[in-house]
ZAMARGU-4260 file (C-alpha; in steps of 0.2 Angstrom, whole numbers, plus 5000, padded with zeros to 4 digits):
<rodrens>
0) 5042/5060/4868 | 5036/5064/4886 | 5023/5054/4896 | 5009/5069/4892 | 5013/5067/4875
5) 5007/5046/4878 | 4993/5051/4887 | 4986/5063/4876 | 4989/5051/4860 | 4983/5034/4868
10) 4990/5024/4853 | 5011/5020/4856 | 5013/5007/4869 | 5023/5016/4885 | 5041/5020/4883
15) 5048/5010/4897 | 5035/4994/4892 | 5038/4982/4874 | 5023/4980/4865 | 5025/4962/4867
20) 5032/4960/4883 | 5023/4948/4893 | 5014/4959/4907 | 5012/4946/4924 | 4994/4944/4932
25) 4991/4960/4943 | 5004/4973/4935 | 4999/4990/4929 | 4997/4997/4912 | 4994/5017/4912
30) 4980/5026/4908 | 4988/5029/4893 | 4989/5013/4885 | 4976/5005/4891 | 4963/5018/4887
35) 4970/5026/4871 | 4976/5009/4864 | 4961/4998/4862 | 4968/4983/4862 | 4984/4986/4872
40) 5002/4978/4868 | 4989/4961/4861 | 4986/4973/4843 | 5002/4983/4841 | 5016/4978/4831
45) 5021/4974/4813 | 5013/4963/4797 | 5008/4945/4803 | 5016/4939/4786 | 5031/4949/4774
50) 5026/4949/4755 | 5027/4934/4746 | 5024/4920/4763 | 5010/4912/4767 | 4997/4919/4772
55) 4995/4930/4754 | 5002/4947/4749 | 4990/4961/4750 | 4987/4979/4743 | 4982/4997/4753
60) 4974/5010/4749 | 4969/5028/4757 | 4952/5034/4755 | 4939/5044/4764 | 4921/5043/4763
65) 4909/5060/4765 | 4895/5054/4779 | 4881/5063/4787 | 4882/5059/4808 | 4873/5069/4822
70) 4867/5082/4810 | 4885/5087/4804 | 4892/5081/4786 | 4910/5076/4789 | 4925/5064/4780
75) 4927/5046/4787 | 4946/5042/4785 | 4951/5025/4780 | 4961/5012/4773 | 4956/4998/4761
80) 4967/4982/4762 | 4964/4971/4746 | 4972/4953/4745 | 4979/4947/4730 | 4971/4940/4716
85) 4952/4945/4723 | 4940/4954/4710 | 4924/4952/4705 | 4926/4934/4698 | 4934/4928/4714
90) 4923/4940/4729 | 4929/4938/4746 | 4921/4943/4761 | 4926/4959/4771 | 4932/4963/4789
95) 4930/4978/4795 | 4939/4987/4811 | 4941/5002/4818 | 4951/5011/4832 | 4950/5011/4852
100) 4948/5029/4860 | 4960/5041/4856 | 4969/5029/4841 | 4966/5029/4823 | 4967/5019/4807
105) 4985/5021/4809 | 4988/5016/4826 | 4997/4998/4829 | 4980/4990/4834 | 4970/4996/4819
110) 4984/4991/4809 | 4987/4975/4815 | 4972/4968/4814 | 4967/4974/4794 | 4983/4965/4790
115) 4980/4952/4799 | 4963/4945/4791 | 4970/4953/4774 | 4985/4941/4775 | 4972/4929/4776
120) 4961/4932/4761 | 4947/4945/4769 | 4945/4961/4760 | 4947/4974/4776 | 4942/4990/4779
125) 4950/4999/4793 | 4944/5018/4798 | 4947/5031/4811 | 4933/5035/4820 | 4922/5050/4823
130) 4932/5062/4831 | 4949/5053/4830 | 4964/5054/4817 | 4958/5063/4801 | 4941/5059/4802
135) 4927/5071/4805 | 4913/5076/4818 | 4913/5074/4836 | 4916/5062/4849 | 4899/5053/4851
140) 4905/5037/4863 | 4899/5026/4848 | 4882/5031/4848 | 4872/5019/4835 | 4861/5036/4829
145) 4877/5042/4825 | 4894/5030/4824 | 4883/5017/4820 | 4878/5026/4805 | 4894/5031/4799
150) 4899/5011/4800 | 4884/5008/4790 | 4888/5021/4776 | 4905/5011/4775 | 4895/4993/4773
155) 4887/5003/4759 | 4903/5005/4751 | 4908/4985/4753 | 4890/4981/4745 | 4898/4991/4732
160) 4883/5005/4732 | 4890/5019/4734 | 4909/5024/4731 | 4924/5030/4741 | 4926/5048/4737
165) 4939/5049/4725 | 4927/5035/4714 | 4933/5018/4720 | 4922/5005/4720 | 4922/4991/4730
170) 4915/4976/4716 | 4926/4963/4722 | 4917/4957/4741 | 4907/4941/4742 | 4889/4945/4743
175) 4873/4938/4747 | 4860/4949/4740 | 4862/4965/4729 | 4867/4977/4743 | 4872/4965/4756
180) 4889/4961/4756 | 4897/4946/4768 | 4905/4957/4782 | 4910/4955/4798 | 4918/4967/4811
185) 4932/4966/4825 | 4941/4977/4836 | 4943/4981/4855 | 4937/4993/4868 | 4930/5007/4859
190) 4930/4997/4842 | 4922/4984/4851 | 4906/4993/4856 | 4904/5001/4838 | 4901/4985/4832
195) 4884/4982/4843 | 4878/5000/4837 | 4881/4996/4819 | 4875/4979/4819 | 4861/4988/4830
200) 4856/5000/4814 | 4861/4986/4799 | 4855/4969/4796 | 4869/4967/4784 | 4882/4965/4796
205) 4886/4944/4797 | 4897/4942/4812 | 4905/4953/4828 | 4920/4949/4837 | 4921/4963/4851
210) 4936/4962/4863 | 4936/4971/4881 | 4920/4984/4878 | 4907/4989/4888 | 4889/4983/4890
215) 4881/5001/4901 | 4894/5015/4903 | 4884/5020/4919 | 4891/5005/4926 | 4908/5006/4919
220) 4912/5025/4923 | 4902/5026/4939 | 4898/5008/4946 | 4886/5005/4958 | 4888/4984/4961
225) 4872/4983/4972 | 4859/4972/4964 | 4842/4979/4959 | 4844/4997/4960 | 4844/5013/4949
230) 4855/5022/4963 | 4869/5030/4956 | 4888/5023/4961 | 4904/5028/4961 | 4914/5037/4951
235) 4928/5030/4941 | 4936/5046/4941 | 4954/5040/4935 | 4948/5033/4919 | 4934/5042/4916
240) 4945/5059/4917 | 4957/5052/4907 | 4947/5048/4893 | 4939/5067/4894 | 4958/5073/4894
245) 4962/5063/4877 | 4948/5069/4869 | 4947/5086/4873 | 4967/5089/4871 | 4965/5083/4853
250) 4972/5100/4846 | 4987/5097/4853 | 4990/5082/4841 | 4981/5085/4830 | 4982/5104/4824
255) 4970/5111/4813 | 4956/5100/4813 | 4943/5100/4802 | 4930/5111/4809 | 4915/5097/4810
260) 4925/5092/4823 | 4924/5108/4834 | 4909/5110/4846 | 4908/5125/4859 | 4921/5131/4870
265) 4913/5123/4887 | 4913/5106/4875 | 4928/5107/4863 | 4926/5089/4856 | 4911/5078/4861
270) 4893/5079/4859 | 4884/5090/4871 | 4879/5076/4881 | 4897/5068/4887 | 4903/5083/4894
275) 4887/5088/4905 | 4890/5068/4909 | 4910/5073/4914 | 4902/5088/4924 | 4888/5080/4934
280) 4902/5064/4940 | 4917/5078/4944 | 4904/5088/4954 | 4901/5074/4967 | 4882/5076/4967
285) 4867/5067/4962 | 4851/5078/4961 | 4839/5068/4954 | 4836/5078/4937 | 4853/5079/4932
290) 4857/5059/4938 | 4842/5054/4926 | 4848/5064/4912 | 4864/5056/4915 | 4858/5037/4916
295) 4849/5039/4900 | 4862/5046/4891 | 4875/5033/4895 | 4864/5021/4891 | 4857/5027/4876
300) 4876/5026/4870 | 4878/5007/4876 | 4874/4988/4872 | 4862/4990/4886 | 4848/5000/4875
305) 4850/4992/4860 | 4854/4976/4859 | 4835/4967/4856 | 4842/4975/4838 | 4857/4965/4837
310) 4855/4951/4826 | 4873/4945/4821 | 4881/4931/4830 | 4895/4937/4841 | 4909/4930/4848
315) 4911/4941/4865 | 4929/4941/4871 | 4932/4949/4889 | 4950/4952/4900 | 4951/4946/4915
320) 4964/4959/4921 | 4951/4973/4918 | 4945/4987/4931 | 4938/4997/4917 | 4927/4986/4909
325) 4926/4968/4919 | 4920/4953/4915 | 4904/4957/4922 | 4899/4969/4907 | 4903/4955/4895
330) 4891/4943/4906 | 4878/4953/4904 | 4882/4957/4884 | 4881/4937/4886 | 4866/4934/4892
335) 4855/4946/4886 | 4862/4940/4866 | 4856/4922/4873 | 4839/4925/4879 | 4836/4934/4863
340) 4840/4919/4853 | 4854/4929/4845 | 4870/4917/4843 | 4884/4920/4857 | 4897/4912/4865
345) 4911/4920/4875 | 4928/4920/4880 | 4938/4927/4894 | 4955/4929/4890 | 4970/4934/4902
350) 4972/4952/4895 | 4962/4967/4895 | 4963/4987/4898 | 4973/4983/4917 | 4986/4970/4910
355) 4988/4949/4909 | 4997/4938/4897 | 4998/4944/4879 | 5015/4934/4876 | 5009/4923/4862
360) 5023/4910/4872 | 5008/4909/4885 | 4996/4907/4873 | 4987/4923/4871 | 4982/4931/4855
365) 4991/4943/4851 | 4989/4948/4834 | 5004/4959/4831 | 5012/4944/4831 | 5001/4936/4820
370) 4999/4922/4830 | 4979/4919/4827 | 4980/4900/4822 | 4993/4895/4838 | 4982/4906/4849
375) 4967/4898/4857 | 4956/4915/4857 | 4965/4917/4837 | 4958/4900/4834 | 4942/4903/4838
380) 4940/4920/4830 | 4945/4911/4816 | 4934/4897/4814 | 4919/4912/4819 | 4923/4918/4804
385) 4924/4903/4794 | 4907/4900/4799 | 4898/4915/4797 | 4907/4926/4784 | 4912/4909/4775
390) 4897/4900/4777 | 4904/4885/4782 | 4893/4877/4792 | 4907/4863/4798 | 4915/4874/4806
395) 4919/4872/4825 | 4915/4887/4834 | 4921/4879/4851 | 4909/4880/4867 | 4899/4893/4875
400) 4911/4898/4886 | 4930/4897/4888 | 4943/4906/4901 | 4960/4905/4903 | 4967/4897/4919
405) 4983/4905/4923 | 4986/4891/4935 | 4985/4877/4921 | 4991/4888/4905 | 4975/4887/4895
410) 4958/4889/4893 | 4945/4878/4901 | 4929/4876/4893 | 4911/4874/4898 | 4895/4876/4893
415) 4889/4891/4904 | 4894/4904/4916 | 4897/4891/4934 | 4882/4899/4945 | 4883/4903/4963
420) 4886/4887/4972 | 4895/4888/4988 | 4891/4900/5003 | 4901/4906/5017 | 4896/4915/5032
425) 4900/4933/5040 | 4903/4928/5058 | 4905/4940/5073 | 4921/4938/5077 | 4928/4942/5060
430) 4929/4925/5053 | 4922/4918/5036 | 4913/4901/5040 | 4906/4887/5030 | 4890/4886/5040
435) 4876/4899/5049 | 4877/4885/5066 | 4897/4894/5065 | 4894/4909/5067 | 4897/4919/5084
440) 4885/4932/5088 | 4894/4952/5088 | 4896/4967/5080 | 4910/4976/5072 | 4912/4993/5066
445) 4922/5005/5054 | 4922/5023/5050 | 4930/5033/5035 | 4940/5047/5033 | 4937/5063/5023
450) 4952/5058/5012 | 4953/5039/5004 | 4961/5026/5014 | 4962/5009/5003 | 4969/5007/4988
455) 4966/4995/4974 | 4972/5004/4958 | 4977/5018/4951 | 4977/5021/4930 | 4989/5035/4932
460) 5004/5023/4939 | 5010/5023/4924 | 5010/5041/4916 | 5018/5046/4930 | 5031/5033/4928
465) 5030/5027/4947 | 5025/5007/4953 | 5006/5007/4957 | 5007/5002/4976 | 5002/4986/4982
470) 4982/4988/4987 | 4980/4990/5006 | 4967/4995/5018 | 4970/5005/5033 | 4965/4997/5051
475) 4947/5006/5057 | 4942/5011/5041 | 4936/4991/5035 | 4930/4978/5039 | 4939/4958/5037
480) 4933/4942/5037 | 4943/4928/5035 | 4941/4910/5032 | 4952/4892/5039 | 4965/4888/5028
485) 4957/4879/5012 | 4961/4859/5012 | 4961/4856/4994 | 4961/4867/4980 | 4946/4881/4977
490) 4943/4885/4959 | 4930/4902/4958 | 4926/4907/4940 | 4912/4922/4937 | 4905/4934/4947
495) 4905/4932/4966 | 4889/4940/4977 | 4885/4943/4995 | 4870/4950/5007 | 4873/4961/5017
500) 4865/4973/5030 | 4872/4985/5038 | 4869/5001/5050 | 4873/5017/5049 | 4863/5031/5061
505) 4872/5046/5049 | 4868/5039/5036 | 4850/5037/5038 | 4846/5055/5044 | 4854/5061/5028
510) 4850/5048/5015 | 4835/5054/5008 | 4838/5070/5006 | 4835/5070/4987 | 4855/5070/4983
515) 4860/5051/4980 | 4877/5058/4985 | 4872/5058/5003 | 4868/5039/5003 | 4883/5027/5011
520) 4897/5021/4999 | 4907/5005/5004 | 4919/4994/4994 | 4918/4976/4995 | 4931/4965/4988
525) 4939/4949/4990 | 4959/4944/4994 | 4969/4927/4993 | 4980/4925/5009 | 4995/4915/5008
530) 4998/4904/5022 | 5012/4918/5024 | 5001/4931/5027 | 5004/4939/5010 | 4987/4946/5004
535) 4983/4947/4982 | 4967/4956/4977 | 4964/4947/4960 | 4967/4958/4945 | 4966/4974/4960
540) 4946/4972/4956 | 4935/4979/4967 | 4916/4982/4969 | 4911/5001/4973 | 4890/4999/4982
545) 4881/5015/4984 | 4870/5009/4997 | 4850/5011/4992 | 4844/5012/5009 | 4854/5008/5024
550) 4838/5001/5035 | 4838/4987/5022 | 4850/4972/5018 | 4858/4973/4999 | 4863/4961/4988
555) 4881/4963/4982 | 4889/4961/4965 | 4907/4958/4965 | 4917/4958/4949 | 4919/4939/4938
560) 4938/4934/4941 | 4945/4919/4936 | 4956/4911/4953 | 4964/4897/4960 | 4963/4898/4978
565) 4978/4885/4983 | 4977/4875/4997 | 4983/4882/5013 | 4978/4899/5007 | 4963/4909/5015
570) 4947/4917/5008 | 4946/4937/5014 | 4930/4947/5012 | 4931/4965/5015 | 4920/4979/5015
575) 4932/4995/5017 | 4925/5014/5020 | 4934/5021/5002 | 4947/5018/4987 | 4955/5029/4978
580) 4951/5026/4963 | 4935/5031/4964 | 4926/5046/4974 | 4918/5041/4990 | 4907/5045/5006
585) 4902/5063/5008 | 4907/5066/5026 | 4910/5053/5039 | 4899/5041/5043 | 4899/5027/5054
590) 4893/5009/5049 | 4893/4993/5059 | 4890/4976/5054 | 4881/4965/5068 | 4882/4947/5064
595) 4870/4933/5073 | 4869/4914/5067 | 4849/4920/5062 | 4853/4934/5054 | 4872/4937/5046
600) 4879/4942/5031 | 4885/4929/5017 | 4895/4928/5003 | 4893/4916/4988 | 4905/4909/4977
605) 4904/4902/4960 | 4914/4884/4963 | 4918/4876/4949 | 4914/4857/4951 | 4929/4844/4956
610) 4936/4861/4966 | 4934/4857/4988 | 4916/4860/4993
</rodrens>
């Protein structure tokens, strides 16, 4: 099987790669696997238990469920997985999971994880989704309107009011109210956000475990990371065209699909909506019609709208090694549940859609293993559904929030997301100071090219079967500032920010001229230097700032990594003109950085306590 036959399924881990192998900190998966596999090498494999071991045997069965979806009737296709000795006199509850983008009910991930809780006593229900394997209608990027509903129609059949197609009848699931069975849902990615959406639409979903998904796709497909603003970003043309390329390449999988799953020949696939979104991004503008069109859309299809409805508590759990959806989506998730009142808590594990551990030897859930009670993320999934689809109201959910240390081999735990606690200071003369009486007064300039030049990823490595370069930056076109070598230990876990100002003359005669695309795009990002010189990029994560107005200082999100800064090693902010992984300026502009001990850019760090200060 060639590597365009991978990338258009999104579902068999690559060729070259085991689906178990343990993938080191900052290593590549393609585009391929990680945005056709939902859960990556972590859900594929075999059974977590043969027939006749503990945990229990269990039986399948194939059905499909006619639903109405985005004004189209189409077939759901699923699987039931029945444990043994559950009926009516001895109701269990139910588990239901569905595929990531470009996978199905079949694929290793789905698979996986229906046995996995079946083995373990839970009635699951695993289905492909709209628009993916046999099942009906178009792609509609989990919209609750519309894959929300579908879900929902499923939880009908687990409450046991309505019936699968052929006739079966689902009277076995542990209930709490005529039409409300005990359900709760898991699943990754794609199958992660459709869990919001359905819990957004019914009340009778009981607990979500979403792994790796997305909180506003405007962010995740073209990111802007400066605070406070409705500008438009970047865009994440790699990812984002892959997953247009899987789901419009369909019939080349999938031949003679069912025609609910047809739209028009200028969008084969997806609703409407997702394809003038494609257009617009591809297009390199932003006129102000179409970008609003666009925002409301992504976030109309995302946690972001919908979440006041989301009443079921959810276990968030986030990668670390993630440039499509970082940790930052899951923050947000996070906190808006919280404020709320609906019951949260959070985990960022090593893997996600760009690599990290999924060797269960490190620790890692992987559940193609089976290794959910000897994993620290399993063991908490677990005692999530102990609690809430069990009812057991001694059971330890663990704390708020947990991340994996790669520097210790586990997780540490806390009660909160560390806040911003340690500042450093942009000086003059390119160095990164602890204090503003530091900082030497001058300026410093770079310019961009017309063609990108730093790197920090690329999703594509790995179709082509080539190593994704180390990330560089090319002299002239960015800006460094670098800090003494650390005396002890410096432990950063979350979201790093920084204030910036900068000028730009070009940029200001042209940046109101009603196209966003004409405002300045920069790239900060932060390395660990070695006392050898040798510069990391954690996880290759970089943050891509449309600026709003370049007469103005902005306020810079970076993305939430989990690091050990070692001591001897340095601290290096950069701002660079470009990446390629994303589009960039329009033209060239010009932009200088003046710093002054009253008036100079600064970085913050969130510090964990007992780390140098």
């Amino acid at each position: 099987m060639g590597a365009v036959t991978y990338l258009l399924v999104g579902t068999a881990p690559l060729p070259w790669r085991s689906p178990v192998s343990r993938a080191l900190p900052g290593s590549r998966t393609s585009l391929a696997l990680a945005a056709g596999a939902a859960l990556l090498a972590p859900l594929v494999a075999a059974s977590p238990a043969a027939a006749g071991e503990e945990p229990g045997e269990y039986s399948v069965s194939a059905l499909q469920f006619t639903v109405e979806a985005g004004g189209r009737t189409c077939v759901v296709d699923a699987d039931l997985y029945r444990p043994a000795g559950v009926d009516a006199a001895r109701p269990a509850p139910a588990v239901l999971t569905t595929n990531g983008f470009g996978g199905s009910k079949a694929d290793g991930s789905t698979d996986a994880t229906a046995k996995a809780f079946a083995a373990r006593g839970y009635v699951a229900l695993a289905y492909s989704g709209l628009g993916f394997g046999k099942s009906g209608c178009l792609v509609s990027l989990d919209d609750p309107r519309i894959d929300g509903r579908a879900a929902s129609r499923l939880i009908d059949f687990l409450a046991g009011t309505r019936a699968a197609d052929d006739g079966t009848v689902a009277d076995y699931v542990t209930r709490d109210g005529a039409g409300d069975p005990r359900v709760g849902m898991i699943g990754g990615s794609y199958g992660g956000a459709v869990q919001m959406a359905t819990a957004a639409v019914d009340q009778r979903v009981d607990a979500l475990v979403p792994l790796i998904t997305w909180h506003d796709l405007n962010h995740s497909l073209d990111p802007n990371n400066a605070v406070g603003t409705t500008v438009p970003g970047a865009f994440k043309w790699q990812w984002t065209n892959g997953f247009f390329l899987i789901g419009e390449g369909q019939p080349l999988i999938n031949p003679g699909l069912d025609p609910s799953r047809l739209g028009s020949p200028a969008c084969l696939h997806f609703v409407a909506q997702a394809c003038e979104t494609q257009r617009l991004l591809v297009s390199g503008r932003y006129p102000a019609d179409g970008t609003e069109a666009m925002r409301r859309f992504a976030s109309s299809v995302s946690p972001v709208s919908y979440l006041p409805q989301v009443k079921a508590p959810t276990l968030l759990v986030q990668g670390q090694a993630d440039s499509l959806f970082t940790l930052n989506e899951a923050q947000d998730t996070y906190e808006t549940l919280k404020a709320q009142g609906t019951r949260t808590k959070m985990i960022w594990q090593s893997w996600g859609h760009s690599g990290g551990l999924t060797d269960p030897a490190s620790g890692e859930l992987n559940l193609g293993e089976g290794n959910l009670e000897t994993s620290y993320v399993g063991r908490r999934i677990l005692a999530w559904f102990d609690r809430y689809l069990h009812k057991n109201a001694s059971a330890d959910t663990g704390p708020d929030f947990a991340y994996y240390r790669d520097w210790q081999a586990g997780y540490g735990e806390a009660g909160a997301v560390p806040s911003l606690s340690r500042k450093m200071y942009l000086s003059g003369d390119g160095s990164l100071v602890g204090s503003r009486a530091e900082v030497a007064s001058g300026s410093r300039t770079y310019t961009n090219w017309l063609v990108p030049t730093s790197h920090s990823e690329s999703s594509l490595s790995g179709l082509l079967g080539i190593p994704d370069p180390e990330p560089y930056d090319t002299p002239g076109t960015y800006l460094g500032w670098r800090s003494e070598p650390l005396t002890a230990p410096l432990d950063v876990v979350g979201a790093p920010g920084a204030r910036l100002k900068v000028v730009s003359p070009g940029t200001e005669r042209v940046q109101d001229s009603g196209d966003a695309a004409d405002r300045l795009v920069l790239f900060a990002k932060l390395y660990d230097v070695a006392p050898d010189g040798t510069k990391t990029l954690v996880n290759r994560l970089v943050a891509p700032v449309r600026v709003p107005d370049v007469t103005e200082p902005f306020t810079v999100e970076l993305p939430g990594i989990v690091h050990r800064y070692e001591t001897g090693h340095r601290l290096e902010f950069v701002i660079a003109a470009s990446d390629t992984a994303y589009y960039g300026n329009r033209g060239v502009k010009r932009v200088t950085v003046v710093s002054a001990p009253q008036d100079t850019g600064v970085l913050e760090l969130p510090v964990v306590r007992g780390s140098v200060s």
